[in-house]
N, C-alpha and C positions, 0 to 999 in steps of 0.2 A: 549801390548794393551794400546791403550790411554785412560787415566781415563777422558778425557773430558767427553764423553756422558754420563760418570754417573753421574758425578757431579748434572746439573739440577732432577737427580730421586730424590737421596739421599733432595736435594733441597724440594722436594715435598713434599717428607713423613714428613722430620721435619717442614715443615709448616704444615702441615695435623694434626701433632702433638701440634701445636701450637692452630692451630684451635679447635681439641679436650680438651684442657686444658681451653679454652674460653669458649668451652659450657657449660662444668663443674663449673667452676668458677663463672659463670651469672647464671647459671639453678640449681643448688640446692639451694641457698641461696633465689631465686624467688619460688622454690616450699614449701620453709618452710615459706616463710612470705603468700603464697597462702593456706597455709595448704595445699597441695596438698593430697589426698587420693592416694596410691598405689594399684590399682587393675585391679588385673590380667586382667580380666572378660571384663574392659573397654576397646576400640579402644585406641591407644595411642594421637592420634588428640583430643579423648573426656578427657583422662583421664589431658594432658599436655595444653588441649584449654586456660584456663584459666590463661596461664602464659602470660605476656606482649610480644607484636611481638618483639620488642629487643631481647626480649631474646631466640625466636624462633629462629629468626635468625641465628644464631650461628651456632643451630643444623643441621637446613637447612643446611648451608653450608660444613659442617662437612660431612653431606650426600651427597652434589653435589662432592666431592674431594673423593667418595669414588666409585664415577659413573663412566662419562668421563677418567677420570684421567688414570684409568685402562688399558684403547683402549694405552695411551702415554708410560707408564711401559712398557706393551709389546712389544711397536715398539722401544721405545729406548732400551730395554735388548736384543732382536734381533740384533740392530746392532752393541749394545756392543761387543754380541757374534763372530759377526763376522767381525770385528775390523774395523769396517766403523764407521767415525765419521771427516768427515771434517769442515771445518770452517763453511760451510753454515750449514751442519747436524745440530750440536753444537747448531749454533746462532739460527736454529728453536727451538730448544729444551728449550735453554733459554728464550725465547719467551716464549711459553707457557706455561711454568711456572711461569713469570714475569706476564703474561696476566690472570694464574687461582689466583695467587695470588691478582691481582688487584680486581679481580672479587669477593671473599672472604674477602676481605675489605669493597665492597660497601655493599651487600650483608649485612654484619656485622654490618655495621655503618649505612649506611644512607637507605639501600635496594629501591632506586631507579629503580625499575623494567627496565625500557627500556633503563637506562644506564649500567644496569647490563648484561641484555640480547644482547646488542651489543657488551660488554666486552667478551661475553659468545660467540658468533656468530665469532668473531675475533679468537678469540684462537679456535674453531674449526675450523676455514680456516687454521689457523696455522699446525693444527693437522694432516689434511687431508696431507696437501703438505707433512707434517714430515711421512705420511706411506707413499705416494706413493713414494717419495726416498727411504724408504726402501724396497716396494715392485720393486723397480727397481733395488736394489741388490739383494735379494734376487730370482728374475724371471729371472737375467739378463744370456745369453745363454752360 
């Protein structure tokens, strides 16, 4: 089996992980200079409102990488499985990982919404062509 098409997963999760050590890093240190209150009882939007949108952000993205991202695991472990992974396969695959991670950046930094959103809009075209190659091996007769 060729370890290419895993390569961009493994890619993903340790950015994902990257991403998670960023929320952390920004969002305790803002909830203690916020005094934040911990309770249960509050919506989490009400209880964390009051933290600076930088530092939301983070979280946001942390949650966008735990969404989408999901549908790309599947369809790349599927054709792991079944030892499909050609040069175009691959180069989608790093794509959309090049393009969630771009996306996780702006988001993070600067959260330009409709630059983020066409980052976001791109790598779901990317995503779509990467199933339906694999629903064309996997369907195929």
């Amino acid at each position: 089996m060729s370890l290419a098409i895993l390569q961009p997963i493994i890619v993903l999760v340790l950015w994902s992980m990257v991403m998670w050590v960023w929320l952390y890093v920004t969002r305790v240190p803002a909830m203690l200079r916020a005094r934040t209150k911990l309770d249960p009882t509050l919506p989490r939007d009400v209880m964390l409102g009051g933290l600076p949108p930088q530092v939301r952000w983070k979280a946001d993205n942390y949650n966008h990488l735990m969404e989408q991202p999901t549908l790309f695991y599947a369809t790349a472990l599927t054709l792991a499985l079944l030892e499909q992974g050609d040069a175009l396969t691959v180069g989608l695959a790093w794509a959309y990982v090049g393009l969630r991670i771009l996306h996780s950046l702006i988001q993070a930094l600067v959260n330009v919404i409709i630059v983020r959103f066409s980052v976001f809009m791109i790598a779901s075209g990317v995503l779509v062509v990467f199933a339906l190659r694999a629903a064309a091996v996997v369907f195929q007769a």
